[in-house]
DOTIDREN-313683 format. One record per residue (C-alpha): residue in one letter; x, y, z; residue number from 1; chain. Coordinates in steps of 0.05 Angstrom, whole numbers, padded with zeros to 5 digits. Each point is the difference from the previous one (the first is absolute). Example, Ala and Ser with C-alpha at 12.3 -4.5 7.8 and 13.67 -1.06 7.14 Angstrom:
2
<pt "a",<00246,-00090,00156>,1,"A"> <pt "s",<00027,00069,-00013>,2,"A"> 
***
This chain:
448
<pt "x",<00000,00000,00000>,1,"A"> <pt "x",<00028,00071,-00017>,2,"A"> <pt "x",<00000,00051,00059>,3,"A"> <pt "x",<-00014,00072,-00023>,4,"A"> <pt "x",<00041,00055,00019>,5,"A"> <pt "x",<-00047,00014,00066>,6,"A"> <pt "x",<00001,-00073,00021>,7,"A"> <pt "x",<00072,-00001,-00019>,8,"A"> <pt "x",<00011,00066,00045>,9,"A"> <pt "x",<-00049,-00029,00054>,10,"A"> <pt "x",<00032,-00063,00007>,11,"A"> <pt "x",<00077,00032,00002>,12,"A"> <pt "x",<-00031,00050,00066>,13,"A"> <pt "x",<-00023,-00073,00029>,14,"A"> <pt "x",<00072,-00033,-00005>,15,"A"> <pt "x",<00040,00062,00022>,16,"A"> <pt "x",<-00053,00008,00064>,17,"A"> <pt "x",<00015,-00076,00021>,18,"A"> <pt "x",<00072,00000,-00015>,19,"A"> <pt "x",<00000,00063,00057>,20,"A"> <pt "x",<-00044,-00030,00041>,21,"A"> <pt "x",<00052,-00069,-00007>,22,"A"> <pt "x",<00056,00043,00008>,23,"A"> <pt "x",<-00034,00033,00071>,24,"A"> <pt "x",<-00014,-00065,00023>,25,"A"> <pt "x",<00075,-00021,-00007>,26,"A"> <pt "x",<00022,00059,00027>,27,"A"> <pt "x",<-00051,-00013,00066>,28,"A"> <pt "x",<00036,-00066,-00004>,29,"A"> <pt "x",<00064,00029,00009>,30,"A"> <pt "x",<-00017,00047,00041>,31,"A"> <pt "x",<-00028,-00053,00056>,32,"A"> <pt "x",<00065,-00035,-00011>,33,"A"> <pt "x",<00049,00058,00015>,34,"A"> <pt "x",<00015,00004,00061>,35,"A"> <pt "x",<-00038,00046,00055>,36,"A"> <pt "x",<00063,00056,-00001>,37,"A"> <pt "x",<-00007,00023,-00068>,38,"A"> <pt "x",<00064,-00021,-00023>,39,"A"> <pt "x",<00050,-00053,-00033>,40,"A"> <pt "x",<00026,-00043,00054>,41,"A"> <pt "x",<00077,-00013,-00012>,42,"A"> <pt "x",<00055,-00056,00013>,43,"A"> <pt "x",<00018,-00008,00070>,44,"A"> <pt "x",<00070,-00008,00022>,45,"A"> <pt "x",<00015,-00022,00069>,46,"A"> <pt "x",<00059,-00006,00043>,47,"A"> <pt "x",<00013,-00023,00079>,48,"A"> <pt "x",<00062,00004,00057>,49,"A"> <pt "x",<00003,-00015,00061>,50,"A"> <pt "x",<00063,00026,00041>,51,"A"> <pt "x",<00018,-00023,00073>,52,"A"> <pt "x",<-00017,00048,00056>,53,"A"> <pt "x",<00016,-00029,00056>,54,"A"> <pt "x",<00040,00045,00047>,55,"A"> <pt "x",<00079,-00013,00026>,56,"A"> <pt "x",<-00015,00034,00066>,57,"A"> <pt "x",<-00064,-00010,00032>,58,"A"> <pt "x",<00007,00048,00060>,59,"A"> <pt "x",<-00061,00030,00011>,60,"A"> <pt "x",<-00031,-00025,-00050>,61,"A"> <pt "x",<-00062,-00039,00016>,62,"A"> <pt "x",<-00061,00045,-00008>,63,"A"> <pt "x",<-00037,-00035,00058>,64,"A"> <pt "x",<00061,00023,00049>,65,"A"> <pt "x",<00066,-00010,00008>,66,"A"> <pt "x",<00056,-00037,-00046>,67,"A"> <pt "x",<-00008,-00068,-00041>,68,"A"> <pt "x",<00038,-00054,00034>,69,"A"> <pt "x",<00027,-00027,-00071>,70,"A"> <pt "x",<-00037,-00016,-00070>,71,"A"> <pt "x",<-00038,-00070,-00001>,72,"A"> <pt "x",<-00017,00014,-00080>,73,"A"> <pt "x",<00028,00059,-00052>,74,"A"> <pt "x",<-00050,00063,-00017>,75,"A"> <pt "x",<-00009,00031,-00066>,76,"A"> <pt "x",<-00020,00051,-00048>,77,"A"> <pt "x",<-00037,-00029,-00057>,78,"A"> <pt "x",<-00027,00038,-00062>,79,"A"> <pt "x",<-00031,-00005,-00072>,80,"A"> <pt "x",<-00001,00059,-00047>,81,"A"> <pt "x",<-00057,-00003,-00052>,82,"A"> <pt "x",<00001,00033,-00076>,83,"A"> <pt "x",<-00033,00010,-00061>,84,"A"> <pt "x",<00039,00045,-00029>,85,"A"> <pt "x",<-00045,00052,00013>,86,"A"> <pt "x",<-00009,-00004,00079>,87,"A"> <pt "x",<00049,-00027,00049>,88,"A"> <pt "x",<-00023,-00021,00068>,89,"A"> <pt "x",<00035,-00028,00075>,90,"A"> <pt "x",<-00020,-00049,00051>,91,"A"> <pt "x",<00051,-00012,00058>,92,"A"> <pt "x",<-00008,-00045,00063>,93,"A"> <pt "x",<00044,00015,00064>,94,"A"> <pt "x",<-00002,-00063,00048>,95,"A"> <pt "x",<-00008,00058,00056>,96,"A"> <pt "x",<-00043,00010,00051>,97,"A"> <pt "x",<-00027,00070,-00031>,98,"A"> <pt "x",<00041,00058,-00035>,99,"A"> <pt "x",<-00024,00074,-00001>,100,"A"> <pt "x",<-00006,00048,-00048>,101,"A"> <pt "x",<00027,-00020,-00070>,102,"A"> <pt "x",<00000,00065,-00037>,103,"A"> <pt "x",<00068,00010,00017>,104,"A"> <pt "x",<00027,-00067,-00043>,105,"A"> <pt "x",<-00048,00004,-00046>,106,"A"> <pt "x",<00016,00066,-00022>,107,"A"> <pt "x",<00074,-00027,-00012>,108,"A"> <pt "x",<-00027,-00065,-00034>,109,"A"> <pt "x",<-00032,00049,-00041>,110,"A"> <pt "x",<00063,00046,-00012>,111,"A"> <pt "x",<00052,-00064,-00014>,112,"A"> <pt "x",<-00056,-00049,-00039>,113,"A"> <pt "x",<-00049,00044,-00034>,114,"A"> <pt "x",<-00068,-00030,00037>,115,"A"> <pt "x",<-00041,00042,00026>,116,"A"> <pt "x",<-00015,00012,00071>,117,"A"> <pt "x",<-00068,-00010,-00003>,118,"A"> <pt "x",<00011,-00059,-00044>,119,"A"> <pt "x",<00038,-00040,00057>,120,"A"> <pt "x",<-00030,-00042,00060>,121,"A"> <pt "x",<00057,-00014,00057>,122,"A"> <pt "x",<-00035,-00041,00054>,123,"A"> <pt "x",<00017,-00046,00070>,124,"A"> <pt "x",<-00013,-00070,00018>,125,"A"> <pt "x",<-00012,00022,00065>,126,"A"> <pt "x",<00046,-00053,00027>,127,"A"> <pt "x",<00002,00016,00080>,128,"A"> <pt "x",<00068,-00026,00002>,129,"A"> <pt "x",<00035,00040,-00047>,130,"A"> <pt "x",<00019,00079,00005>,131,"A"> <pt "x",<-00042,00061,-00030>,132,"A"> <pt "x",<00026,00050,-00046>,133,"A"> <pt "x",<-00013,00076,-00013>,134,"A"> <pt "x",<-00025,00055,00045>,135,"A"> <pt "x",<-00067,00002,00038>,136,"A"> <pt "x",<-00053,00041,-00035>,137,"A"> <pt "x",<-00020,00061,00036>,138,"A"> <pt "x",<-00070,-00023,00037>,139,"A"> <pt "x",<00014,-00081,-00012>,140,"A"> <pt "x",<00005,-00041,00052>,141,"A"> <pt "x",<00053,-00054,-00017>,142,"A"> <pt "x",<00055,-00019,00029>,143,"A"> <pt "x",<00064,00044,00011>,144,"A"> <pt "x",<00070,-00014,-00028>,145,"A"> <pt "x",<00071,00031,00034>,146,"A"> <pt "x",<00068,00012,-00034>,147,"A"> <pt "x",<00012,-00072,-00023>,148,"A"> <pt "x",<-00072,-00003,-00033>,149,"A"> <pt "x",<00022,00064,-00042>,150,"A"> <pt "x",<00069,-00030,-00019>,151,"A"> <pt "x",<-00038,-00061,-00015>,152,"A"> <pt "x",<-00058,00030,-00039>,153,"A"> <pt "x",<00059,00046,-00046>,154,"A"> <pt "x",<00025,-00069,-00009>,155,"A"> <pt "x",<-00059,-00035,-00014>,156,"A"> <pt "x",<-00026,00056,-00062>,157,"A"> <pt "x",<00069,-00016,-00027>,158,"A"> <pt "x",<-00018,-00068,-00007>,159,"A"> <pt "x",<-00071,00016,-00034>,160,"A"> <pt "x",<00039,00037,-00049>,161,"A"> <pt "x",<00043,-00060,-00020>,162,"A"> <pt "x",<-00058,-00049,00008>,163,"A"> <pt "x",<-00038,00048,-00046>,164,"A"> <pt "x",<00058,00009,-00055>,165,"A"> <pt "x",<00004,-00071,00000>,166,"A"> <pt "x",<-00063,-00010,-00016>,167,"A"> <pt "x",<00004,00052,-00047>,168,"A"> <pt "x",<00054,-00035,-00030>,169,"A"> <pt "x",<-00031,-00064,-00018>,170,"A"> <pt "x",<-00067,00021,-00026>,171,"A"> <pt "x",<-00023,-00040,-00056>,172,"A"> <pt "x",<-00064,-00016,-00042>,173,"A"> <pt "x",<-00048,-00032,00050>,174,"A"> <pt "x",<-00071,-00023,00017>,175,"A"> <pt "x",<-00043,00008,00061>,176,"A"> <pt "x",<-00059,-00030,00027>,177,"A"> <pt "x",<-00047,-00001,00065>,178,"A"> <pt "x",<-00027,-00054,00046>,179,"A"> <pt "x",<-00024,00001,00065>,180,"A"> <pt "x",<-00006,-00058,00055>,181,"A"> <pt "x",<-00018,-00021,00069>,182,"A"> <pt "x",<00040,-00015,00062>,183,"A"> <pt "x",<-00011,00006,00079>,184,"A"> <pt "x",<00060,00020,00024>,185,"A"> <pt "x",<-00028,00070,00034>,186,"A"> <pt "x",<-00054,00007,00049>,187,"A"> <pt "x",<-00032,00064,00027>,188,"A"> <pt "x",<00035,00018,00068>,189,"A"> <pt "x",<-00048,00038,00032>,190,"A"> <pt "x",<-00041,-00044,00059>,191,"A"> <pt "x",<-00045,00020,00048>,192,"A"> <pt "x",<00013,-00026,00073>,193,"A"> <pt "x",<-00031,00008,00069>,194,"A"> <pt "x",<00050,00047,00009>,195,"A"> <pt "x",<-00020,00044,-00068>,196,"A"> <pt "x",<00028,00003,-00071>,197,"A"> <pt "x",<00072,-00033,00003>,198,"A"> <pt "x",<00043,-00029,-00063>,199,"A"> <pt "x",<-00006,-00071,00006>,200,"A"> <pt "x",<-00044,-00031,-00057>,201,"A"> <pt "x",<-00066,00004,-00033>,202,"A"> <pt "x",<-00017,-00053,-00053>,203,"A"> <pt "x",<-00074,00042,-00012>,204,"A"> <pt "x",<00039,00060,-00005>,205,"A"> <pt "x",<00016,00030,-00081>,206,"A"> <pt "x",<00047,-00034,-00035>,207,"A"> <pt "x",<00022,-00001,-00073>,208,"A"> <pt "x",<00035,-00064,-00017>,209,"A"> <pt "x",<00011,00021,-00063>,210,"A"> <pt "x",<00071,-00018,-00028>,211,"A"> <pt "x",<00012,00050,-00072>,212,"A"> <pt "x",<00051,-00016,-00046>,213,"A"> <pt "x",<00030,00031,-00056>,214,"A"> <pt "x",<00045,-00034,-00041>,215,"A"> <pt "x",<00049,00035,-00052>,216,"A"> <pt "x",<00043,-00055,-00040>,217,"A"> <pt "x",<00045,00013,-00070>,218,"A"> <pt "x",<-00038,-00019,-00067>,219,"A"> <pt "x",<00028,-00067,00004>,220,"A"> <pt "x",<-00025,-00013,00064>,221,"A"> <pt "x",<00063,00009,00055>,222,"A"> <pt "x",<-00030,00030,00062>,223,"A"> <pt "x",<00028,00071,00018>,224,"A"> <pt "x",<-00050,00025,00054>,225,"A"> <pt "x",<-00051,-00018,00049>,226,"A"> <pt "x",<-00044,00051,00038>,227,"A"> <pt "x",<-00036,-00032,00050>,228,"A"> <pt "x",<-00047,00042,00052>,229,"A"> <pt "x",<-00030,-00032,00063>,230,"A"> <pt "x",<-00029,00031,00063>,231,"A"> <pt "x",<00039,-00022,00066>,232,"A"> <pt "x",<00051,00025,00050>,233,"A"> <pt "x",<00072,-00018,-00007>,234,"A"> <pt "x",<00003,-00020,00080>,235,"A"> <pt "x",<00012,-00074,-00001>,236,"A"> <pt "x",<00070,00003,00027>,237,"A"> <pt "x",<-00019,00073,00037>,238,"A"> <pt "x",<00041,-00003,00073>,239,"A"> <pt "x",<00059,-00053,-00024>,240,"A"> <pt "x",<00049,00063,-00007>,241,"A"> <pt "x",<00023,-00031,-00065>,242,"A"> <pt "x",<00005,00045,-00065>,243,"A"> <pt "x",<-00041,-00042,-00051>,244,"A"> <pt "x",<-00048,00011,-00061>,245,"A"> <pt "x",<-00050,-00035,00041>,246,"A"> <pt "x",<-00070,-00026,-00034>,247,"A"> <pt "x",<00006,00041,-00056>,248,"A"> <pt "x",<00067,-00017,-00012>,249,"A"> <pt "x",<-00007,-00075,00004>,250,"A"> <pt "x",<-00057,00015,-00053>,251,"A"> <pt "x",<00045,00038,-00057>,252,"A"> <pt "x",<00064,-00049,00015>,253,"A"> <pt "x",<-00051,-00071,-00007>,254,"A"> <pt "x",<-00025,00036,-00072>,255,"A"> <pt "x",<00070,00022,-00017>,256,"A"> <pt "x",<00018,-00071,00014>,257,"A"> <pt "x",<-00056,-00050,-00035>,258,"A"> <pt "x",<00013,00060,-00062>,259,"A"> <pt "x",<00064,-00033,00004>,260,"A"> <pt "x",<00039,00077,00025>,261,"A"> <pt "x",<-00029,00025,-00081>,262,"A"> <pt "x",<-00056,00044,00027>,263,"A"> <pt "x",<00004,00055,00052>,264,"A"> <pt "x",<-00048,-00008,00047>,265,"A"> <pt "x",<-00040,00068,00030>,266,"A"> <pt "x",<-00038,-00008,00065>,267,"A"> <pt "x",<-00050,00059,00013>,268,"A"> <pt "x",<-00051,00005,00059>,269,"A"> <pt "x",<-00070,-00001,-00012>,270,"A"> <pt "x",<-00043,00033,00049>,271,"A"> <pt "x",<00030,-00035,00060>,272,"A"> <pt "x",<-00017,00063,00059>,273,"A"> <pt "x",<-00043,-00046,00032>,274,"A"> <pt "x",<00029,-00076,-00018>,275,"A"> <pt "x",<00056,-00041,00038>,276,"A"> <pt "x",<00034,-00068,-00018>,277,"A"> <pt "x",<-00040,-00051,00022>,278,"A"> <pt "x",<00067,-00028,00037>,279,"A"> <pt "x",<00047,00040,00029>,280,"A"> <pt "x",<00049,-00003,00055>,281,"A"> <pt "x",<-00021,00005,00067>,282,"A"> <pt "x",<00068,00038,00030>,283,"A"> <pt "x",<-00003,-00021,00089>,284,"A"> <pt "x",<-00047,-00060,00010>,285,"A"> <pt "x",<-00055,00047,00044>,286,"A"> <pt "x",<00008,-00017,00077>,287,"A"> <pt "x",<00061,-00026,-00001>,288,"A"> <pt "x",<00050,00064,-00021>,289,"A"> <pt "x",<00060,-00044,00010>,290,"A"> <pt "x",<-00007,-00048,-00059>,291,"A"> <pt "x",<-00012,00021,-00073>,292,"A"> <pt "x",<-00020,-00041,-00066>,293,"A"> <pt "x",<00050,-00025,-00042>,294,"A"> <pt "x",<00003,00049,-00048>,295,"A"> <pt "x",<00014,-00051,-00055>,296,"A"> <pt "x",<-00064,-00013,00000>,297,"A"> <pt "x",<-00017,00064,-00018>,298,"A"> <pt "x",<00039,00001,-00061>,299,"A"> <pt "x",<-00029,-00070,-00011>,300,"A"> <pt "x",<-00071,00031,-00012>,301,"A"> <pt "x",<00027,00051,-00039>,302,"A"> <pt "x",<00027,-00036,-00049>,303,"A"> <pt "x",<-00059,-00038,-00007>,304,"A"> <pt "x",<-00057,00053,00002>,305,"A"> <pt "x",<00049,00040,-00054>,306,"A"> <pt "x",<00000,-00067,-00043>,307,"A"> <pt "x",<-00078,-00008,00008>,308,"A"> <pt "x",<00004,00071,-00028>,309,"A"> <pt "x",<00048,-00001,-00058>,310,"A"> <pt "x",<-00025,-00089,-00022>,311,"A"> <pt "x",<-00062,00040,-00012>,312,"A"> <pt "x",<00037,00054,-00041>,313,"A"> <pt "x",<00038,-00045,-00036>,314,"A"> <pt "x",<-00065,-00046,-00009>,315,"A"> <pt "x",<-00046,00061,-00024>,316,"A"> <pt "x",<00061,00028,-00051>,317,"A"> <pt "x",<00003,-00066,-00030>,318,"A"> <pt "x",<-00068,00003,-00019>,319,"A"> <pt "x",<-00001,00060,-00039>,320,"A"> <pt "x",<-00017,-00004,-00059>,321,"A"> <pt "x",<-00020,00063,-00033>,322,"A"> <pt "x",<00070,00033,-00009>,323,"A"> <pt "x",<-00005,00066,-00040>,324,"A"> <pt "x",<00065,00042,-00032>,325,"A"> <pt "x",<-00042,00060,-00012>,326,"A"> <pt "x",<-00004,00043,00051>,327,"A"> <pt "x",<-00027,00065,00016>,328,"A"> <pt "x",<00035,00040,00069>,329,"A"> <pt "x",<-00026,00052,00034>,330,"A"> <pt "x",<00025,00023,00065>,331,"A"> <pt "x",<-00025,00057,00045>,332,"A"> <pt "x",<00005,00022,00071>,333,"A"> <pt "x",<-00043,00043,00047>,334,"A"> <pt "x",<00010,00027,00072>,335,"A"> <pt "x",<-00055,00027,00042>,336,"A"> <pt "x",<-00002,00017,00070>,337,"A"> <pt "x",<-00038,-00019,00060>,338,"A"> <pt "x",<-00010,00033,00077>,339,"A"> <pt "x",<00046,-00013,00044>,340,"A"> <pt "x",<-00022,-00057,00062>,341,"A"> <pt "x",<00039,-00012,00054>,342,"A"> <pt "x",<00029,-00069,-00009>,343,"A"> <pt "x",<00019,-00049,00060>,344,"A"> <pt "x",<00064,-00015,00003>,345,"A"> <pt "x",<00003,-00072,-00002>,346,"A"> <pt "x",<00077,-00006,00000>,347,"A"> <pt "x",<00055,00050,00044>,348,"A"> <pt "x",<00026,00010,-00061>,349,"A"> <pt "x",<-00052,00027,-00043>,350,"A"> <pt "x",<-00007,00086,-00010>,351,"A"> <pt "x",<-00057,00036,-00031>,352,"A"> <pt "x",<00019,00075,-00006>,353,"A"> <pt "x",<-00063,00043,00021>,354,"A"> <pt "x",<-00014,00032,-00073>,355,"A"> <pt "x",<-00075,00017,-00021>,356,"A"> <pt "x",<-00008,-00055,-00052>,357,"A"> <pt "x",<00040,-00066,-00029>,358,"A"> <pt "x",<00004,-00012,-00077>,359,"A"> <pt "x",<-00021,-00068,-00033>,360,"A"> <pt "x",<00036,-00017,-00065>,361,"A"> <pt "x",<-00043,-00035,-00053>,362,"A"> <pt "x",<00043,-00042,-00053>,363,"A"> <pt "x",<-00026,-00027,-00059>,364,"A"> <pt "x",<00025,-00048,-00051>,365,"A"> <pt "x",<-00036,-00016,-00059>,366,"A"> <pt "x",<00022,-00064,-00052>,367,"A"> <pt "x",<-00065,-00007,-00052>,368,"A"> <pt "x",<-00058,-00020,00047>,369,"A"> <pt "x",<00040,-00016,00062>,370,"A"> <pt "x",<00007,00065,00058>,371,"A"> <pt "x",<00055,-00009,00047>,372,"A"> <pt "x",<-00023,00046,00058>,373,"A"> <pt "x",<00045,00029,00050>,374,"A"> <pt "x",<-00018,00028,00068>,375,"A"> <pt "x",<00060,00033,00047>,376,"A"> <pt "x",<-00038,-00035,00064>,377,"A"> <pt "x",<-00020,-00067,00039>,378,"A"> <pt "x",<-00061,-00011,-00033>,379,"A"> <pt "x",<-00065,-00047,00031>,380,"A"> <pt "x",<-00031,-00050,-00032>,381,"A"> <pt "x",<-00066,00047,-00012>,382,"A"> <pt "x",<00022,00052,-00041>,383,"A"> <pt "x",<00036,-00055,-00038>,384,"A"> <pt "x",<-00069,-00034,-00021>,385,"A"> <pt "x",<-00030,00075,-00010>,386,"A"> <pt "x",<00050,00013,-00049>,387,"A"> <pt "x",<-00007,-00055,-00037>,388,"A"> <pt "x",<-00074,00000,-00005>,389,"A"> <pt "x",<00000,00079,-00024>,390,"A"> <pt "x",<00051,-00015,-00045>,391,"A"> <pt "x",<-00014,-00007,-00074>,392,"A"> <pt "x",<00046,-00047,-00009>,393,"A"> <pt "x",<00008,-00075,00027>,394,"A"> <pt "x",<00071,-00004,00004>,395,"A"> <pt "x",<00009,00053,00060>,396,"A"> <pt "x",<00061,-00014,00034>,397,"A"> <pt "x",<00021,00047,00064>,398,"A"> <pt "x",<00071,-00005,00021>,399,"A"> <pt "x",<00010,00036,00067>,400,"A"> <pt "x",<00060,00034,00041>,401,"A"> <pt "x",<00006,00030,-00072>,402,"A"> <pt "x",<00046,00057,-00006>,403,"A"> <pt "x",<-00006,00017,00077>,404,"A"> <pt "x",<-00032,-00029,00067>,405,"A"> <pt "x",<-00049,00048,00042>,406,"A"> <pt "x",<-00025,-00054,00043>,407,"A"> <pt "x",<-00066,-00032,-00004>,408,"A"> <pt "x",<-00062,00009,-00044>,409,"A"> <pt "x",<-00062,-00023,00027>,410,"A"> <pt "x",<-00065,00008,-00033>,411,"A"> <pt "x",<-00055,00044,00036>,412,"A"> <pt "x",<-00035,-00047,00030>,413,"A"> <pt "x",<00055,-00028,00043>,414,"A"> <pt "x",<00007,00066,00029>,415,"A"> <pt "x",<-00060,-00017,00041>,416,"A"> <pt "x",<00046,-00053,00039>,417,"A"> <pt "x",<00063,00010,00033>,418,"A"> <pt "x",<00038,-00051,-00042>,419,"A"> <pt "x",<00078,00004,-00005>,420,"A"> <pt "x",<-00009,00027,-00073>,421,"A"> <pt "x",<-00041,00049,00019>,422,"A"> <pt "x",<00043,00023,00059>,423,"A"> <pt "x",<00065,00003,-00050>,424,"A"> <pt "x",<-00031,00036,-00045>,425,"A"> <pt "x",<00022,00072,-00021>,426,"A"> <pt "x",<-00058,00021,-00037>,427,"A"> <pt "x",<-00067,00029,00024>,428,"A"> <pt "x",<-00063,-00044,-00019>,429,"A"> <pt "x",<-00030,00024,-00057>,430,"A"> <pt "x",<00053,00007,-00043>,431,"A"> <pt "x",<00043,-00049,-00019>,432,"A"> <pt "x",<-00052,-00065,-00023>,433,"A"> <pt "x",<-00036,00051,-00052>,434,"A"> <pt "x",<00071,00038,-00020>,435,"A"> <pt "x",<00031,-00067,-00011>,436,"A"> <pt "x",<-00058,-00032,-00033>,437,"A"> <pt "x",<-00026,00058,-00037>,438,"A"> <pt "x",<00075,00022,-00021>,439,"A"> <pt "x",<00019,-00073,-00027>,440,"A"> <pt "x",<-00068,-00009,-00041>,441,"A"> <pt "x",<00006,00074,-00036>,442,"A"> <pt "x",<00060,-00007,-00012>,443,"A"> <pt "x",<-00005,-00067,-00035>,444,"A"> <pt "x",<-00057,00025,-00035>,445,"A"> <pt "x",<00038,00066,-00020>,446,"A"> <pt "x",<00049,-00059,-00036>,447,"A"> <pt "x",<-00039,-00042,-00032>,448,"A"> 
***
């Protein structure tokens, strides 16, 4: 059949309107499938160090009180540097008890390696038998460090430095991927008695046994790094006088080990303000001041609770299996203030200077739909389990003790109860759960 020339025309305006209607629909397509930022995720290169920390004299040392007796087990530095050529970022563990401000090292990190200061996360075990680092924020109530913690800290942001530029050094084309899985190691600490609140232990009490990992290995699949984040107390071997990297260090040297020493092994706290070890040692048996437990046995559970920790690290990296090379980074920080409260002072040691207000630093660490949250406090279970539910996205990781230590964060409601976070606490209620909460969230949204 012959079309006439307004058929012909007709039928032409019929295929051109479908072809842009086709081409929409691809472009919706493509749209979906680009990722929430807006733009072209890039290849990520990854590198790790760890460097020996352990100090030669331990004089004075022991942030609990006092001087270490001798070192049971070595403490380290450990870091990974990511890239994509377009942003660089920095995670660093410290097996310390708790180091202060980090503006001060960052802001050479920045000068002598080029990553940003708001683009690098230095955080603490929070391992009770090793020393702190850095100087005690104005209105933070944390424990207090003489002459030989200065020398040791100026010593200790050397050794970042060459942990970092080793890590620097061997960046290469790499992969990451997520997984999270379960152990009960941790238990909350805070017990009611006939005698009122006490720390002793409370299996109803809030709890995240959550165990995160995320695993960074080279294209062919050697291991470089493993970040793993779980909420307890470094305390097991708390009393024996001995420097050691405690729970938290047992954990990073069993994954070091079963990776066969390949992989660099990053322990960060979860929100542990409010969770012990379930064993720990006991110090003088109670009634009988004369005779002590054998502190072996100490070091006995430490080992093991820090294997039940990293077999399940180990377990959960093994298992994952969506590995991606393209990665998107974005990195932020925020720091907000709260009102002063008068803090008890648990320890002799501890100082809080009398200042109107204490500052909060927010980290954030963004790799594609993963946020690695950082909050500059002991952080309770509660405002854990907020964030993640506000958050708008399921892979919410909070790493405390992250680029300082205030003291304890308890949410609002605790506040009601005079429980030992509550009572360590630096910040007035009504402040810090919503600033911390509200902070992470925008600011992950702001990045997405």
């Amino acid at each position: 059949m012959e079309l006439n020339t307004g058929m012909r025309g007709l039928l032409v305006r019929v295929c051109r309107f479908n072809a842009a209607v086709l081409t929409a629909a691809a472009a919706g397509v493509m749209a979906l499938s680009t990722p929430l930022w807006g733009a072209e995720a890039l290849g990520l290169r990854a590198g790790a160090a760890k460097v020996d920390i352990t100090p030669a004299n331990l004089t004075n040392l022991n942030a609990m009180g006092g001087s270490f007796q001798d070192v049971h087990d070595p403490i380290f530095a450990r870091a990974v540097i990511l890239d994509n050529g377009v942003t660089s970022v920095a995670i660093v563990s410290l097996d310390l008890i708790e180091i202060g401000d980090t503006l001060q090292v960052r802001q050479r990190i920045q000068h002598e390696l080029a990553i940003p200061v708001d683009h690098i996360v230095i955080t603490a075990t929070h391992d009770h038998n090793a020393p702190r680092a850095g100087s005690v924020t104005p209105g933070a109530l944390a424990h207090s460090g003489g002459p030989e913690s200065v020398a040791f800290s100026s010593k200790l942001y050397d050794k970042i430095l060459e942990a970092l530029t080793r890590a620097k050094a061997s960046l290469q084309p790499a992969r990451f991927g997520v997984g999270m899985g379960r152990v009960d190691v941790n238990v909350n600490r805070d017990e009611f008695t006939p005698q009122g609140w006490k720390l002793g232990y409370n299996d109803n009490g809030p709890s995240d046994k959550t165990v995160w990992v995320v695993k960074f290995e080279a294209l062919a699949g050697e291991p470089i790094a493993v970040l793993m984040n779980y909420g307890v107390h470094s305390t097991v071997v708390l009393g024996t006088g001995r420097l050691s990297g405690d729970l938290a260090g047992a954990a990073e040297r069993y994954v070091e080990q079963r990776f066969s020493g390949k992989a660099v092994a990053l322990w960060s706290m979860g929100p542990a303000g409010d969770q012990i070890p379930r064993v720990s040692y006991g110090g003088p048996i109670p009634g009988d001041g004369q005779r002590k437990e054998d502190s072996s046995v100490a070091f006995d559970a430490m080992s093991a609770q820090g294997m039940m920790v990293g077999s399940e690290v180990v377990r959960v990296a093994n298992l994952i299996q969506q590995m991606t090379s393209s990665t998107h980074i974005e990195a932020a920080e925020r720091v907000f203030s709260c009102p002063l409260k008068q803090g008890v002072n648990q320890m002799a040691d501890m100082k809080q200077a009398q200042v109107s207000s204490v500052p909060i630093h927010l980290s954030l660490i963004m790799l594609n739909q993963v946020a690695l949250t950082g909050v500059s406090g002991e952080v309770v279970t509660n405002i854990y389990w907020r964030l993640k539910k506000t958050s708008p996205l399921v892979d919410t990781i909070m790493l405390t003790i992250a680029n300082d230590r205030i003291g304890y964060i308890a949410d609002d409601a605790a506040y009601d109860t005079p429980l030992f976070e509550v009572n360590g606490s630096p910040a007035a209620r009504g402040c810090a759960e919503n600033g911390i909460v509200d902070g992470l969230v925008g600011m992950i949204k702001q990045h997405l």
